[in-house]
FINUBA-447935 format. One record per residue (C-alpha): chain; x, y, z. Coordinates in Angstrom, 2 decimals. Example, Ala and Ser with C-alpha at 12.3 -4.5 7.8 and 13.67 -1.06 7.14 Angstrom:
   unit         u         v         w
      A     12.30     -4.50      7.80
      A     13.67     -1.06      7.14
// end
This chain:
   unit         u         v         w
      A     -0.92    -22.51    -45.14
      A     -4.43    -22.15    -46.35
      A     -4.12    -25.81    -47.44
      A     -3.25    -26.91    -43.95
      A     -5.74    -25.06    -42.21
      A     -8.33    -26.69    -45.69
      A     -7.74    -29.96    -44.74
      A     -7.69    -29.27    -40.55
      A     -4.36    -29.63    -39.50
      A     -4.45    -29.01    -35.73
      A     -1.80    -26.52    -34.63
      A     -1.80    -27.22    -30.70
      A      1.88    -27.84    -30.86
      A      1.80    -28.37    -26.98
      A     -0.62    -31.01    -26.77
      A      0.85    -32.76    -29.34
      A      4.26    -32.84    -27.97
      A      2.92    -33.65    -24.16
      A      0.95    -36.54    -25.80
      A      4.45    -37.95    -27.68
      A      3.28    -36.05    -30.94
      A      1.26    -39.30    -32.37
      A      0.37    -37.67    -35.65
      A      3.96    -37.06    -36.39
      A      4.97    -40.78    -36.22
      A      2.24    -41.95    -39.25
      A      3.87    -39.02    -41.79
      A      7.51    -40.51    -41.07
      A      6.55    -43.67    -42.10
      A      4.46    -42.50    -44.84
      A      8.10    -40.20    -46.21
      A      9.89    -43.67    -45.81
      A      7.85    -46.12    -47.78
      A      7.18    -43.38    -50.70
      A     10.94    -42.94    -50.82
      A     11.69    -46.84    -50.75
      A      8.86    -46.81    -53.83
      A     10.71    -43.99    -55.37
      A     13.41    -45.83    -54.99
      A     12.20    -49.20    -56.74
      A     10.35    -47.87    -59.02
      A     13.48    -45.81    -60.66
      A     15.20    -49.65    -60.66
      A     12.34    -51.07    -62.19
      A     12.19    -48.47    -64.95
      A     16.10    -48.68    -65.46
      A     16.12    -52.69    -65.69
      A     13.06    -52.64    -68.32
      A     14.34    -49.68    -70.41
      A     17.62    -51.99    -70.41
      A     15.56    -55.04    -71.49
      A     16.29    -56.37    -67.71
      A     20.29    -56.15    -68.13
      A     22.09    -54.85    -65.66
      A     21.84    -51.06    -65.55
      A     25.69    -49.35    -65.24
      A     27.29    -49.33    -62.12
      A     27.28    -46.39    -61.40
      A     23.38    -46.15    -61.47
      A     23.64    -49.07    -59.40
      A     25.41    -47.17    -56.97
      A     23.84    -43.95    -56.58
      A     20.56    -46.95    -56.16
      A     22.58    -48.86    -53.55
      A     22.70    -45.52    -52.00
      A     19.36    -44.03    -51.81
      A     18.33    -47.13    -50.17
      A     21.02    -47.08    -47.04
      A     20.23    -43.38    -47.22
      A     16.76    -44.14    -46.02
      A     17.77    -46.40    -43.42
      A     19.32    -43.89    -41.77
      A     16.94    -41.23    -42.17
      A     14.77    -44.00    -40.70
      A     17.34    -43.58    -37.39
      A     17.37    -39.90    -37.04
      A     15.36    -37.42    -34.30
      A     12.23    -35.48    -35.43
      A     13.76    -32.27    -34.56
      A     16.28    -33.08    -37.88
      A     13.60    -34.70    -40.34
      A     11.28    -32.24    -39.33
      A     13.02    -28.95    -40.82
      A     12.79    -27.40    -43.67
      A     16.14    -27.26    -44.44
      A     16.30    -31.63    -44.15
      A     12.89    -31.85    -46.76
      A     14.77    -29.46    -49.32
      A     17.92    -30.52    -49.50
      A     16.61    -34.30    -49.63
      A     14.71    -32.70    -52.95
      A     17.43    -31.49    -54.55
      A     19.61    -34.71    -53.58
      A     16.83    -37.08    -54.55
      A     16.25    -34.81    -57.73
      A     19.93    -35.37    -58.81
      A     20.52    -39.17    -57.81
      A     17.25    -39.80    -60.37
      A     18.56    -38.01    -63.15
      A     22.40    -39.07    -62.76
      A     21.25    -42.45    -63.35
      A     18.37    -41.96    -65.82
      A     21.28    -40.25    -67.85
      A     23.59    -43.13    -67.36
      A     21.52    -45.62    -68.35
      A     21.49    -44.01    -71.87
      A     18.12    -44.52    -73.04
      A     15.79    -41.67    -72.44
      A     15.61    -39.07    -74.51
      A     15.43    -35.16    -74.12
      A     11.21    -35.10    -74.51
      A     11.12    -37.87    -71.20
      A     13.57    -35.61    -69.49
      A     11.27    -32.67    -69.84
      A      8.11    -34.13    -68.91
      A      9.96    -35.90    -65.35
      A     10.94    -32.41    -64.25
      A      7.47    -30.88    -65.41
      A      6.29    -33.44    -62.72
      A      8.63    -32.18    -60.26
      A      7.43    -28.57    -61.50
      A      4.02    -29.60    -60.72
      A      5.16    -31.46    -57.46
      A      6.56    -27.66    -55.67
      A      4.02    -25.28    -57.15
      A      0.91    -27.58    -56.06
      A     -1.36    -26.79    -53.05
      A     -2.00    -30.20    -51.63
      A     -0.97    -33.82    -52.25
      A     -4.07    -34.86    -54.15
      A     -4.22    -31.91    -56.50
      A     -0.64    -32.94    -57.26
      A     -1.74    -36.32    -57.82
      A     -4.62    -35.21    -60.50
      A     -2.12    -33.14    -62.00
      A      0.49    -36.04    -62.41
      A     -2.87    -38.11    -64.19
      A     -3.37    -35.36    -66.49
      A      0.07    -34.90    -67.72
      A      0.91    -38.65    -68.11
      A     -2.42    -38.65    -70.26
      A     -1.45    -35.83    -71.77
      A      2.13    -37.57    -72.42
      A     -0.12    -40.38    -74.24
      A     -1.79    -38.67    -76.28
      A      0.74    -37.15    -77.82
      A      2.51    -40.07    -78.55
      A     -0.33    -41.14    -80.13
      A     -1.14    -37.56    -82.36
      A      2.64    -37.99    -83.52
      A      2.83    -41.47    -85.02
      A      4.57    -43.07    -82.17
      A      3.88    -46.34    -81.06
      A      2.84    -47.59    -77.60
      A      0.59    -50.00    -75.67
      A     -0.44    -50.93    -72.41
      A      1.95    -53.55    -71.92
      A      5.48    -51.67    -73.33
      A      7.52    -49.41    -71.61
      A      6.12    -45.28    -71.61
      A      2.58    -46.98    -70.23
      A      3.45    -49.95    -67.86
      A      7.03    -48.45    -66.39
      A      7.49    -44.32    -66.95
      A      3.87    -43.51    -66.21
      A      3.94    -45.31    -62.75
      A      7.44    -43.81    -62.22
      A      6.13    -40.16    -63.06
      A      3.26    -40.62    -60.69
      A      5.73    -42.20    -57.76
      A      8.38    -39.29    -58.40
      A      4.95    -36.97    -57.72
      A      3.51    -38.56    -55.46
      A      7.16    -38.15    -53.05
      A      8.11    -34.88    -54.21
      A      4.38    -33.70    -53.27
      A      4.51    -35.07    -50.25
      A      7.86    -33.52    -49.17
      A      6.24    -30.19    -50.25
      A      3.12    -30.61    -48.48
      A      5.31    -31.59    -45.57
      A      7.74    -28.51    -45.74
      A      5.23    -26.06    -45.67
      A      3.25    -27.91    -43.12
      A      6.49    -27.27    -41.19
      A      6.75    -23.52    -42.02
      A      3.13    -23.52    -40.92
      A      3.99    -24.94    -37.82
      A      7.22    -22.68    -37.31
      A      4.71    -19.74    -38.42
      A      1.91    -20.43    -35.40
      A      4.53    -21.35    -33.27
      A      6.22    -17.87    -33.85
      A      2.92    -15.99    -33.82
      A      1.78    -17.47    -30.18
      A      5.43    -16.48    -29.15
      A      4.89    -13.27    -29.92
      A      0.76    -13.15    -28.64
      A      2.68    -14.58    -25.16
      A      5.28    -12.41    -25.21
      A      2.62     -8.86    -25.80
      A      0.16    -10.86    -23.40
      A      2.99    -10.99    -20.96
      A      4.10     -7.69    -21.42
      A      0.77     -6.49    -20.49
      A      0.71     -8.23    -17.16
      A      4.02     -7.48    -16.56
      A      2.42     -3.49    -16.99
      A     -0.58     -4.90    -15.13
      A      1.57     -5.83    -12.23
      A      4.20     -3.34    -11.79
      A      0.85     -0.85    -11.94
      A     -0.48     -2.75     -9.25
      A      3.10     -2.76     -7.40
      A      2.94      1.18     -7.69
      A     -0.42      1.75     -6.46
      A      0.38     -0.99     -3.20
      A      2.92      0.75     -2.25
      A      1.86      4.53     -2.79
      A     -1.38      3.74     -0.65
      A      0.58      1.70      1.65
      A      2.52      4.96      2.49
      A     -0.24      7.01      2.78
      A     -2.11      4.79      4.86
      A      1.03      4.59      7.03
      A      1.79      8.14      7.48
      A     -1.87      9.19      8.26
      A     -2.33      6.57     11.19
      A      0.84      7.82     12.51
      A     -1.05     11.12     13.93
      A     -5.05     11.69     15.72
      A     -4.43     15.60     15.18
      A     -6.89     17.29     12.80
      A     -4.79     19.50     11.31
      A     -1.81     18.03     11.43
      A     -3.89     14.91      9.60
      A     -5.03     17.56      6.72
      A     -1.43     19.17      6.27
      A     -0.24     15.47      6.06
      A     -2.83     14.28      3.84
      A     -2.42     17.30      1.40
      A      1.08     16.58      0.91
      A      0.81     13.01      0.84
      A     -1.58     13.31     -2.24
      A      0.64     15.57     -4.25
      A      3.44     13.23     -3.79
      A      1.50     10.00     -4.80
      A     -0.53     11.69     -7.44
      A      2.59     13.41     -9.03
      A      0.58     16.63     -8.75
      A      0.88     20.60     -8.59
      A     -1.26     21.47     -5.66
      A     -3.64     20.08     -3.41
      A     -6.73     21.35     -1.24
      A     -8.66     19.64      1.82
      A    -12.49     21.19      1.77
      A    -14.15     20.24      4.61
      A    -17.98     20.56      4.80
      A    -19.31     23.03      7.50
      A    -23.39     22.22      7.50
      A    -24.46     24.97      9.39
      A    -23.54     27.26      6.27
      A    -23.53     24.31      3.55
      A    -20.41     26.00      2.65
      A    -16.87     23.79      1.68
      A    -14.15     25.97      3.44
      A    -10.50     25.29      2.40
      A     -9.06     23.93      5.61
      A     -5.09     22.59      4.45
      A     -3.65     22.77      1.24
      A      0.22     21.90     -0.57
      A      2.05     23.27     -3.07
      A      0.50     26.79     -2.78
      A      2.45     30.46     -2.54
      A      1.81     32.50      0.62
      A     -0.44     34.68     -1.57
      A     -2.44     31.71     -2.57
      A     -2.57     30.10      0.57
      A     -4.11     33.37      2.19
      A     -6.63     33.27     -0.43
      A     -7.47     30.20      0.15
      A     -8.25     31.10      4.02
      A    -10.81     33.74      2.49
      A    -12.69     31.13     -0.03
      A    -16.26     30.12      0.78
      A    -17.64     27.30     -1.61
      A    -21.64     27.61     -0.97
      A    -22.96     23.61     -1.82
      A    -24.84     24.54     -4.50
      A    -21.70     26.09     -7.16
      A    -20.75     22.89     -7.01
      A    -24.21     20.48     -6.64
      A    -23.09     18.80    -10.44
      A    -19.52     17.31     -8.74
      A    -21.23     16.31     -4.96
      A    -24.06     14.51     -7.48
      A    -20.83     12.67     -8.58
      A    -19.22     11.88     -5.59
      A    -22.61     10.66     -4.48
      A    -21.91      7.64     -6.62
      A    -18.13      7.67     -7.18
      A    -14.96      7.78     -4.70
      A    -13.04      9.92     -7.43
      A    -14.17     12.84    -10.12
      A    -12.13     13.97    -13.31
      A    -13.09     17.97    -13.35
      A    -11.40     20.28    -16.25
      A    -12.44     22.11    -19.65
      A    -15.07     19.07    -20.37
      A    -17.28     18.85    -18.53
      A    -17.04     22.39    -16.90
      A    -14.80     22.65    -14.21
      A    -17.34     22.88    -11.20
      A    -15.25     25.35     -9.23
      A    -16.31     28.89     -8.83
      A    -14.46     31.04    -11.58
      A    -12.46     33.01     -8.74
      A    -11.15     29.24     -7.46
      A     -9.59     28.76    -10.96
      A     -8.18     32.36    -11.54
      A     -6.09     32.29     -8.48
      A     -4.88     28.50     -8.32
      A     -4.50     28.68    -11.87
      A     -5.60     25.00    -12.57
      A     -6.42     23.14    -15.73
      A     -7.03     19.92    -14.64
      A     -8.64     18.13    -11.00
      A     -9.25     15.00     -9.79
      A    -11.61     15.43     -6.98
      A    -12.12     12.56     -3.98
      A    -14.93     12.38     -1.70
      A    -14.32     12.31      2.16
      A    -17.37     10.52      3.53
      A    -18.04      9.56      6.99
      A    -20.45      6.65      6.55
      A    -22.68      8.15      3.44
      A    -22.74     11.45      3.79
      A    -19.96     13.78      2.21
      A    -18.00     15.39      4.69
      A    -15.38     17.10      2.42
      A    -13.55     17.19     -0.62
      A     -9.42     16.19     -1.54
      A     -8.94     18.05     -4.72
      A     -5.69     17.27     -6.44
      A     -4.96     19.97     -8.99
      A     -2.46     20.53    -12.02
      A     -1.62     24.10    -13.22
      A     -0.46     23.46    -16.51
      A     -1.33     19.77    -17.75
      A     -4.30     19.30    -19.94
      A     -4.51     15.40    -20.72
      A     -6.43     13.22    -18.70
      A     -5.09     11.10    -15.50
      A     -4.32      8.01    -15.76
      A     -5.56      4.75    -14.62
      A     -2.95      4.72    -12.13
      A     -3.33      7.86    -10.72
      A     -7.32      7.63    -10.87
      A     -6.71      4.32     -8.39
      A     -4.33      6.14     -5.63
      A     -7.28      8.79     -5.77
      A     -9.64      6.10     -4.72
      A     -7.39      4.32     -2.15
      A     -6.55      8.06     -0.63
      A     -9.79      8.84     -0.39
      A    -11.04      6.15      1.19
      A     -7.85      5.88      3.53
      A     -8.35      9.69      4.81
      A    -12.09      9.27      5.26
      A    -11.35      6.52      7.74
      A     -8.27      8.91      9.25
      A    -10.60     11.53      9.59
      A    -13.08      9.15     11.30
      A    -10.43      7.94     13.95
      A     -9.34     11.48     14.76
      A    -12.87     12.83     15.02
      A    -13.51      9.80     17.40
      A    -10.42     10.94     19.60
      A    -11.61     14.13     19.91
      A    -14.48     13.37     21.49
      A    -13.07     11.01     23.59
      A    -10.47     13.62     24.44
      A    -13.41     15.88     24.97
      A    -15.55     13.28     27.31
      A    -12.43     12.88     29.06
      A    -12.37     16.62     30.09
      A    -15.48     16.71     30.90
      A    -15.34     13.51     33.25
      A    -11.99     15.05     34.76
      A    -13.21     18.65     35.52
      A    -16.26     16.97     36.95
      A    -14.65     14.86     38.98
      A    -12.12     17.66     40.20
      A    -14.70     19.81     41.22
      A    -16.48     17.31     43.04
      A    -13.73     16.06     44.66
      A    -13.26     20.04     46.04
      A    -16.43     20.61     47.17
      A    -15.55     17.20     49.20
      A    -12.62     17.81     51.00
      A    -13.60     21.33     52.45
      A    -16.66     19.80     54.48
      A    -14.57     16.86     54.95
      A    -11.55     18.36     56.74
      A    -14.13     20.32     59.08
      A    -15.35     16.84     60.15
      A    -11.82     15.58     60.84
      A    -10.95     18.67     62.77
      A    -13.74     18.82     64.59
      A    -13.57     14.79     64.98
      A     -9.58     15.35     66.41
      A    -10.85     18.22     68.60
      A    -13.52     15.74     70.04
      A    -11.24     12.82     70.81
      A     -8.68     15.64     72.60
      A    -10.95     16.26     74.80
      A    -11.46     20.18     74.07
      A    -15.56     19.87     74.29
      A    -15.40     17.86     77.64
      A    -14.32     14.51     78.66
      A    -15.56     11.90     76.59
      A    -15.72      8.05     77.63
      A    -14.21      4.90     76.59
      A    -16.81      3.83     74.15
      A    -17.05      7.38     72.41
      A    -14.10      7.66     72.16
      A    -13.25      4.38     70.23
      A    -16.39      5.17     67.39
      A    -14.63      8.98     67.34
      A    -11.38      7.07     66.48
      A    -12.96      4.98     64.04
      A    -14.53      8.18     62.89
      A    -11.55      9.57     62.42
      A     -9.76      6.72     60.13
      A    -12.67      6.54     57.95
      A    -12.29     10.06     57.21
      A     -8.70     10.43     56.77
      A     -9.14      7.00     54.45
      A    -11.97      9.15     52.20
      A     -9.69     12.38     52.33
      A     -6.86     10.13     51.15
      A     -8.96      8.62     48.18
      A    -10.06     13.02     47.15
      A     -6.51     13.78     47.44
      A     -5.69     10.59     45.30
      A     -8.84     11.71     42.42
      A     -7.07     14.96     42.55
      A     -4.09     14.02     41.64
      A     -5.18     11.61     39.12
      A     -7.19     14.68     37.84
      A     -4.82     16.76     37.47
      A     -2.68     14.26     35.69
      A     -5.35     14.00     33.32
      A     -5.12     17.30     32.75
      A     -1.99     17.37     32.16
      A     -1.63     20.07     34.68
      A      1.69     18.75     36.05
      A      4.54     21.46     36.10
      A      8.10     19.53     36.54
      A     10.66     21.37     38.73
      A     13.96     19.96     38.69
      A     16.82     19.95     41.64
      A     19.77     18.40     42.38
      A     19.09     15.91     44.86
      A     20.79     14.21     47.52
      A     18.82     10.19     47.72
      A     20.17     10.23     51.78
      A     18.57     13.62     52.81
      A     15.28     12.43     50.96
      A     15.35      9.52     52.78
      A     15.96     11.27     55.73
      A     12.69     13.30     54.95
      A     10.91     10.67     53.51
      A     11.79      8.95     57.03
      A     10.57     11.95     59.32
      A      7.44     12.40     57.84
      A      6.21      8.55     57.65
      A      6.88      7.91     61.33
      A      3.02      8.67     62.75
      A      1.37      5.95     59.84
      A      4.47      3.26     58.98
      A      4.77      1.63     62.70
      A      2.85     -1.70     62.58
      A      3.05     -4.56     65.18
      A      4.84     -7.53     64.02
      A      6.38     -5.62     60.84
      A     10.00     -3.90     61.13
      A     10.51     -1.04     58.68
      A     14.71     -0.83     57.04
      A     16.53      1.93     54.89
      A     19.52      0.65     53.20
      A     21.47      3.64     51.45
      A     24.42      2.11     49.34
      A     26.01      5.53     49.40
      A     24.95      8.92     51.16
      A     26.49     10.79     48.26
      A     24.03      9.54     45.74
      A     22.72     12.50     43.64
      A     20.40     13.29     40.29
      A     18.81     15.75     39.57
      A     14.48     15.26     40.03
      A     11.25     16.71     40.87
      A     11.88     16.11     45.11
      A      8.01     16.89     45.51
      A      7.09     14.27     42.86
      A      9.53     11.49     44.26
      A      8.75     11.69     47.95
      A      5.10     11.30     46.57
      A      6.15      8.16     44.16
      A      8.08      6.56     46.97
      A      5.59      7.77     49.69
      A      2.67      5.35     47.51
      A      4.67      2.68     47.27
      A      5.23      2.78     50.77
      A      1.95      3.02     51.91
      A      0.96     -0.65     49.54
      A      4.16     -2.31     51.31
      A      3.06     -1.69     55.16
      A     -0.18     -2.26     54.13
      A     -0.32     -5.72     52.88
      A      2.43     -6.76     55.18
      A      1.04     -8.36     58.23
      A      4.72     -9.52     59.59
      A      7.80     -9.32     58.19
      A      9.78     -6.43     56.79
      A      9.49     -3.47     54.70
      A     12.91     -2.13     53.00
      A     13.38      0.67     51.15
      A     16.98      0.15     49.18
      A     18.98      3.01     47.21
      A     21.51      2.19     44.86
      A     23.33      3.36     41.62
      A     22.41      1.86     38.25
      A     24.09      2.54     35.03
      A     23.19      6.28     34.41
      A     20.66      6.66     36.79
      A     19.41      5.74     40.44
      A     17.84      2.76     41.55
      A     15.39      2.39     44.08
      A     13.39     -0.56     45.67
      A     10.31     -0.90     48.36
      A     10.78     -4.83     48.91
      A      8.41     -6.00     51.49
      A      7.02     -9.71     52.95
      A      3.44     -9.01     52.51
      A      0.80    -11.43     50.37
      A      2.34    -10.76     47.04
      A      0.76    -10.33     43.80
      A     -0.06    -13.20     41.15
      A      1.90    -12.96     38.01
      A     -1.64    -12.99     36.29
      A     -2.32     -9.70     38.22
      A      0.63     -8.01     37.26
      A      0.35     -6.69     34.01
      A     -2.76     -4.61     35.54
      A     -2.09     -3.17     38.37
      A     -0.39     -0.12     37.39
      A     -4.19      0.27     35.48
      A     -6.09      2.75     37.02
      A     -8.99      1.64     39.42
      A     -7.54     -2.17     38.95
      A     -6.53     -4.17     42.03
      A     -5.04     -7.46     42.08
      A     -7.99     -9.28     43.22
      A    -11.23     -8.10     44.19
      A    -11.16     -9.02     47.88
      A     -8.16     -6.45     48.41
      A    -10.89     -3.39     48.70
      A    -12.62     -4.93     51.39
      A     -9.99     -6.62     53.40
      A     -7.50     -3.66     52.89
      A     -9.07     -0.46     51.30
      A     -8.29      1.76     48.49
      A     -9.35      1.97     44.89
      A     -6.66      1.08     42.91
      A     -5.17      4.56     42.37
      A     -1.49      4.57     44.00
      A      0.15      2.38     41.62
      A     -1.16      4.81     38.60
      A     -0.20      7.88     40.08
      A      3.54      6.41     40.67
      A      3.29      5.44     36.66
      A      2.30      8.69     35.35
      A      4.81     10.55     37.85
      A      7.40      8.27     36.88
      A      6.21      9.05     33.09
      A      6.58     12.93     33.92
      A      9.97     11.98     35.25
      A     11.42     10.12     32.79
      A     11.53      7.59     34.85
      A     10.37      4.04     35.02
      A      8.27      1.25     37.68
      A      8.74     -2.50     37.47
      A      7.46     -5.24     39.69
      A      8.47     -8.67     41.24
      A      6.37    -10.93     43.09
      A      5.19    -14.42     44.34
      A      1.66    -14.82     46.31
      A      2.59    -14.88     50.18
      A      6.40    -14.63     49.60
      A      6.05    -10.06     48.82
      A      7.06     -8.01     46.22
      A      9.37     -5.57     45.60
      A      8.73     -2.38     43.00
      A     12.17     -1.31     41.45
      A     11.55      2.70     40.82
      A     14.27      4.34     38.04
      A     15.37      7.78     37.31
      A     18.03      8.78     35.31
      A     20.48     10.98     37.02
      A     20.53     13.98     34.68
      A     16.91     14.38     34.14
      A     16.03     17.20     31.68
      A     15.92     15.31     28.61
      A     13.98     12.49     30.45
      A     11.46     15.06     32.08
      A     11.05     16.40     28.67
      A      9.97     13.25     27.27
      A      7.93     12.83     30.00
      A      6.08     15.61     29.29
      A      5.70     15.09     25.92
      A      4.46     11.40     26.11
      A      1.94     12.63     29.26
      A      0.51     15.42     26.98
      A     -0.23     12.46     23.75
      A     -1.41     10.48     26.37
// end
């Protein structure tokens, strides 16, 4: 091997084979043509030893042989020349051939016999080809001069100088080469096998590298997952705590959130505590500075190792009631400052996380700062929202009482209880009077909004009959639904009809979309249809008004949002009714879809269920998230 790598044999088995292996091709005819001089030369040194006669036939043969042996050696693959088993058992076969026929020719002796397989001696123990060559010199020289130290005879031109020399040197020259061949085979075989196995550890270690990475995807795609699934604080921090003792494959885990009034960390959630040890907890103050060497960390790094070393940071009174010996501690920022600490603790393990765990840290803490974020940002919202609704509910109050004292004193006018009043007063009292009632309709309409806002909407459920509401419904719409040119239907498909509904909050849904119909109906019709559906009640306000634009659809049921913005001014209103019938129909259970072409109407489909208290209960629910 050290040979090979000596005389720069290039072991880039792949580049060899992808460009058709062109150094192989030169050694295979370089094996043939020293075996065809093998070959000859062992004739040559029979004929002359047998003063040219014939040699027997049997040498003859085993000749005859060895030469149609190489033509087909000649014919086979690399893959079969190439081994090591092919270039040793050609050795021995080559090895025997020789000396079968040097022995039947009958005229070497023992001495010639010992020196040809001292050659082949010297051929297998040699390094390279060319220190087998100098070796071959040395001994035929050797072989010379001992001839010539014990009284035999020789000269350049008889046999042991001109013929068994050159066949000494050919038989080395061959049986060095298939040597130097064979182990640059096992060479091969050995690199090949050694970058097997450096691929097979390298991809072991990716393999690791991946199914790590696998792991930590899918842990932090879980937590990331479960903590967008709620805007709660403190149903966030129980969530989170858990979350992080699952991933992390920990003991017990704390949420200290940063109060910087005190500079304190108070212990707001924590998992995998007793009772005793969650009271505790409640009681713990963590002043800032016990614990200025970790926020120094956290400054600077997402997650902290904290155990024996270095010093836990933890005030000793943490420790002796948790009973930890090991933390990893994340930082909960919002921006760049530190708003709180995740502490995942173990009570009894003293080695060192791993790389794994150390990752999930960093994902979970950088998932729960932005949780945190997003439910901070609600709760202001949520708190802006108050603030705007309360406002606007007391406004809308301190409204209507001065308001209906204009109206009533605007009706008592136009009766005539202060004196007669002429033609032209009284049309500018009557206009008087629809621009109040228009203004009291749009404080009644913020009130109810506000109160749905609120969530100040008490559900109580009766059985109701659909034909005696629409009886009602019918009795109390007769002073404002009349309208010249537009005729006004009920169509009941069954008087028996029944579910069981908020009557107050219906007549109110139905009573809105009632009010749109005759009012963007200039001729025509307005129908109000009951009918059964499935497990519930189905009813439609279909009217022949100006329609709606499929465009505008998707928005109107949007608070404040009309379908165009030349509806205020041509018709009125802000864009309230259609809202208030959602969220009633939300309270309800219930649900509001719409149909419509421009200047052909539109008809809204209203449906309940008819047993309603598991509907009204989701309503409830989804109106107090909302």
């Amino acid at each position: 091997m050290d040979s090979l790598l000596d005389e720069g044999v290039d072991f880039t088995l792949p580049a060899e084979e992808a460009a058709g292996m062109p150094e192989r091709l030169p050694l295979n005819r370089a094996f043939l043509l020293l075996r065809y001089t093998l070959i000859a030369s062992t004739a040559y040194l029979l004929l002359v030893e047998g003063h040219l006669s014939l040699p027997p036939l049997g040498a003859m043969f085993l000749i005859a042989l060895a030469l149609a042996s190489n033509v087909v050696i000649a014919q086979l693959p690399e893959r079969v020349t190439g081994t090591m088993a092919f270039g040793l058992g050609l050795v021995l076969g080559d090895t025997t051939w020789i000396t079968l026929a040097l022995l039947q020719s009958g005229q070497f002796n023992a001495e010639f016999f010992y020196l040809y397989f001292f050659v082949l001696l010297l051929a297998a123990i040699g390094e390279n080809l060319r220190l087998i060559v100098v070796g071959t010199v040395a001994v035929c020289f050797a072989y010379l001069y001992v001839l010539t130290a014990t009284g035999g005879t020789w000269s350049w031109w008889n046999s042991p100088s001109l013929i068994r020399i050159p066949f000494l040197f050919t038989s080395a020259a061959f049986y060095g080469f298939l040597v130097e061949r064979t182990r640059r085979e096992r060479g091969r075989a050995e690199f090949g096998e050694t970058v097997r196995r450096q691929a097979e550890a390298a991809l072991r270690v990716r393999t690791g590298e991946l199914q790590e990475e696998a792991a930590v995807s899918a842990a932090l795609a879980r937590v990331g997952h479960e903590l967008i699934s709620s805007l709660d604080t403190p149903v966030l921090l129980e969530r989170l705590c858990q979350l992080t003792a699952e991933v992390l494959e920990c003991d017990l885990t704390h949420t200290l959130l940063w109060r910087p009034d005190e500079d304190i960390y108070e212990p707001v959630a924590a998992f995998g505590v007793t009772p005793a040890e969650r009271q505790i907890g409640q009681l713990l103050r963590i002043p800032g500075r016990e614990i200025a060497w970790l926020l120094s960390r956290l400054e600077h790094e997402d997650v902290v190792q904290v155990g024996a070393v270095p010093p836990n940071p933890f005030p000793s009174l943490w420790q002796q009631e948790f009973r930890m010996t090991e933390q990893l501690c994340m930082a909960l920022r919002r921006g760049h400052e530190i708003i709180g600490i995740q502490a995942a603790s173990w009570r009894t393990r003293v080695e060192p996380s791993t790389r794994k765990q150390q990752r999930i840290a960093g994902g979970i803490a950088q998932l729960a700062s932005m949780a945190l974020a997003n439910a901070r940002l609600v709760e202001e919202l949520e708190r802006a929202n108050r603030l705007k609704s309360d406002f606007v509910a007391s406004m809308s109050h301190e409204l209507r009482t001065p308001l209906n004292l204009i109206i009533g004193y605007n009706d008592m006018l136009v009766d005539g209880a202060f004196g007669e009043i002429g033609s032209d007063q009284g049309e500018i009292l009557r206009r008087m009077s629809k621009s109040s009632r228009e203004l009291l309709d749009l404080i009644e309409a913020t009130l109810d909004l506000s109160r749905l806002e609120n969530k100040r909407v008490p559900v109580d459920l009766k059985e109701v009959s659909i034909g005696e509401l629409i009886h009602e419904i019918d009795s109390e719409t007769q002073a404002w639904r009349h309208k010249p040119g537009v005729r006004f239907q009920w169509q009941i498909e069954d008087d028996s009809l029944r579910l069981r509904t908020d009557p107050v909050k219906l007549k109110m849904i139905l009573k809105n979309l009632m009010v749109n119909a005759v009012k963007f109906t200039e001729r025509g019709s307005v129908t109000v249809a009951a009918r059964s559906s499935g497990d519930g009640v189905e009813i439609a306000v279909r009217d022949t008004g100006i329609g709606i634009a499929s465009d505008a659809q998707a928005v109107i049921f949007e608070p404040f949002r009309q379908a165009n913005r030349g509806i205020a001014s041509g018709y009125g209103g802000v864009g309230l009714g259609l809202y208030i019938v959602r969220r009633l129909l939300d309270v309800l259970g219930g649900t509001v879809s719409v149909e419509s072409e421009p200047q052909r109407g539109s008809t809204f489909t209203v449906w309940l269920p008819r047993r309603n208290e598991e509907g009204a209960a989701r309503g409830v629910a989804e109106l107090a998230t909302a």
